[in-house]
N, C-alpha and C positions, 0 to 999 in steps of 0.2 A: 465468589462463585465464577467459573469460568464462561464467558460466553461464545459463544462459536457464531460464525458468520460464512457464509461463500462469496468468492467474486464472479459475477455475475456472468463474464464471456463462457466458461465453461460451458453453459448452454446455448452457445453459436446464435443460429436462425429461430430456435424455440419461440415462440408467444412470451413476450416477459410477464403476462400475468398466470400465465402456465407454470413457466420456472417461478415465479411468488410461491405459488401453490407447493410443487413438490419442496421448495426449501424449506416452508413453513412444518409441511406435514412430517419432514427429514431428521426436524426437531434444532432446526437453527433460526436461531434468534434474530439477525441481519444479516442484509446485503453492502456488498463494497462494489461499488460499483467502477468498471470501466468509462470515461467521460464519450468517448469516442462510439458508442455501443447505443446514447443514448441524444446526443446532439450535433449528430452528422456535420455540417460545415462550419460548429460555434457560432452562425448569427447567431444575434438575441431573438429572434422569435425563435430558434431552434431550439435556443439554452432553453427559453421560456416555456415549450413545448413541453423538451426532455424532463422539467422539474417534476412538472405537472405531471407525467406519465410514471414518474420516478415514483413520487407523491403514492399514486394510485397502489401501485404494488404493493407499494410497502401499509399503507392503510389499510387494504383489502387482508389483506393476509395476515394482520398484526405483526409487523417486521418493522426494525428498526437500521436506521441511516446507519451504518458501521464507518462509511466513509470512498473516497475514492483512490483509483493508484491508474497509472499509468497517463498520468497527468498532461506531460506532452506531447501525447500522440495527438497530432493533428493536420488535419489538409497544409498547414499554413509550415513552411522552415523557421523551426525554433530549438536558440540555442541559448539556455541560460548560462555560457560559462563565456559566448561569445567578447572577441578583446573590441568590438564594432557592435558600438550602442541600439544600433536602430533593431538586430532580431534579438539582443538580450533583452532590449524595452517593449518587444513584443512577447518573449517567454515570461515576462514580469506581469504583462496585465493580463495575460491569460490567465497564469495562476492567479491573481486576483479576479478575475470572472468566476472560475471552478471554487475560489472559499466563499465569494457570496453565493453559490448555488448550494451550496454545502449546508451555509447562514441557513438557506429558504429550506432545506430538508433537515434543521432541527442540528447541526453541528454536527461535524467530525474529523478522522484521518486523514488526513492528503497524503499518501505516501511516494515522495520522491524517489525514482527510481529513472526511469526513462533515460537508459543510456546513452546513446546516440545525443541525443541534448545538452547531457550535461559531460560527455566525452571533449577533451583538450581537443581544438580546434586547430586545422592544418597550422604549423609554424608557432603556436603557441604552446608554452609548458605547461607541464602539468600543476605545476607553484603555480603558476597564473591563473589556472583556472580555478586550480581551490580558491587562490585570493579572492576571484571576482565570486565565485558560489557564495562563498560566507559572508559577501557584501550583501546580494539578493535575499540571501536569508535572512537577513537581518532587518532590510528593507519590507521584508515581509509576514515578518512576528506579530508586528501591531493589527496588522490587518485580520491574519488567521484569527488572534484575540478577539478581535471586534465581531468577529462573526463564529462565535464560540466553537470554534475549531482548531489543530495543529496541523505543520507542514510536519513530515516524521521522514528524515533522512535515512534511505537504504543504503547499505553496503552493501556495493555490486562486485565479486570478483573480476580478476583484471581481461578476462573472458570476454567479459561485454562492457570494459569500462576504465577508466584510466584514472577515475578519479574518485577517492572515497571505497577502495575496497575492502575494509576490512571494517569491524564493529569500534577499536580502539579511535580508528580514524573517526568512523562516524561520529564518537562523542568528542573525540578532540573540537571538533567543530563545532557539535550542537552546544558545548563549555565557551568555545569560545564568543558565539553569537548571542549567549545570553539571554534570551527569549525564552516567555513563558508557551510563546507562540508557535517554538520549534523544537522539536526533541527526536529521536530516533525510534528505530523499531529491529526488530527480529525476524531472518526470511531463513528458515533451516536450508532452502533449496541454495541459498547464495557466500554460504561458507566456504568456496573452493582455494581461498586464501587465507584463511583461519587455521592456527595449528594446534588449538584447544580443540575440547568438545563443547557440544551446545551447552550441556546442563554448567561447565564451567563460564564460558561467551556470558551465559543471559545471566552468572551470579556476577560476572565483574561489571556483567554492564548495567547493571540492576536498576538505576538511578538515573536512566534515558530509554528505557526500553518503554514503549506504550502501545503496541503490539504487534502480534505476528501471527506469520504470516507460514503457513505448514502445506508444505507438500514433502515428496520425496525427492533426493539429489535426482534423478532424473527426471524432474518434472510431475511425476504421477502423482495419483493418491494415498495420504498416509495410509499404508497397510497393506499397500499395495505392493511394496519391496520388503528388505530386508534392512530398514532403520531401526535402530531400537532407540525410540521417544521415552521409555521411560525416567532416568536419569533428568532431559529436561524437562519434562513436566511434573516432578519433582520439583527441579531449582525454582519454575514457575510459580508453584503454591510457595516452598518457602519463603521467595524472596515480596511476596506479597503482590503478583503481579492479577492487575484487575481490567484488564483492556480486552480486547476483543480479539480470540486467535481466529482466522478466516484463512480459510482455504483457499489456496489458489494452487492451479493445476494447468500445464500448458500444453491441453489438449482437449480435444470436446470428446466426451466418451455417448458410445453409440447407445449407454445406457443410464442417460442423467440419472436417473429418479433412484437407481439399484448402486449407483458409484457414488452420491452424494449419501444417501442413505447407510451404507457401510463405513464409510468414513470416521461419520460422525458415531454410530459405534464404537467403532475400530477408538477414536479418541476417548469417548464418554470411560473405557476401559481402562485408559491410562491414567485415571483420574487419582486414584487409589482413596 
């Protein structure tokens, strides 16, 4: 059965136990949370705070941890692809901070995405940087493990990103990393290098795909353009996928509760 989730910025300044509510009553099942949204300058009494606050929402309203994405957005310059150890060894324990918070909300997604991060650094190849990425992610499987979670590599087009843009890439990496800890996921919005369609991307990639992640190629809400999702939500059911599709939309709509609510419609339709 398909679960649906939203990411949580959508609703900007809202009360996050306000947005619990409309998502719950929306009829979505989790939140993914932005890290940034919820522990301002990463101290630990912040993380510790944000858990706690996280915790709340999601108990109150019977909603479950879907996971996080926008991983390295933070006060602090981090660079996981960096060829100069000291900010890669600072993007390393961060990610390992965000999976033990993940641990304390019951496990989940980390979805790697955060271009700017993991983009080829001035003078450095783009070879280089995938080499040192597939090191970190490697470095970082056992950990996600330990705290019943995945890191899930996004394929960002070359729009916002130099490295890893396309789905074939992304699994060449997550095969070659090996990890039970690491696997990939599906962003319909991020296919701008893709020269399939979705419903074919998610059947060859069937066997690293652990979810995704729907909006429209412009950012908005499924159903809100002129995507036709049928076909992949299709491949979806056949190819047996069971992960958590979550919305993410890059814009705050002036009418959370009426945009969130249609969505999940608008999807529950394609279900067949």
């Amino acid at each position: 059965m398909i679960r649906y989730a939203l990411c949580n910025e959508l609703f900007g300044p809202l009360d996050p136990f306000e947005a619990g509510k409309i998502t719950k009553s929306a009829g979505y099942e989790g939140i993914e949370f932005a890290p940034y949204t919820f522990f301002g300058s990463f101290s630990s009494g912040e993380i510790r705070a944000g858990i706690g606050e996280m915790k709340k929402v999601l108990g109150e309203n019977g909603l479950q941890f879907a996971g996080f994405h926008w991983l390295l957005v933070s006060p602090r310059p981090l660079s996981l692809v960096s060829p100069d150890k000291k900010p890669r060894q600072a993007a390393l324990d961060h990610l390992r901070l965000l999976l033990a918070a993940a641990g304390e909300l019951g496990g989940g997604n980390l979805i790697l995405g955060s271009p700017k991060q993991r983009s080829a650094c001035p003078g450095q190849s783009v070879e280089e940087a995938k080499t040192i990425l597939k090191e970190n992610l490697a470095a970082l499987g056992d950990c996600a493990v330990s705290h019943n979670s995945r890191i899930l590599l996004e394929a960002l087009d070359h729009s916002q990103c130099d490295v890893v843009n396309t789905l074939d890439e992304a699994g060449e990496m997550v095969r070659a990393v090996n990890s039970s800890g690491v696997s990939g996921m599906f962003d319909f919005h991020n296919t701008g290098d893709e020269t399939e369609s979705w419903d074919a991307l998610i059947r060859r990639n069937r066997e690293t795909l652990r979810h995704v992640h729907i909006n429209e190629m412009d950012g908005g809400p499924p159903g809100s353009g002129s995507s036709d999702y049928v076909p992949a939500f299709k491949a979806l059911r056949e190819t047996g996928f069971s992960g958590w599709i979550s919305m993410e939309i890059f814009s705050r709509p002036a009418d959370p509760a009426g945009t969130v609510t249609g969505a999940i419609r608008f999807m529950r339709a394609l279900e067949g």
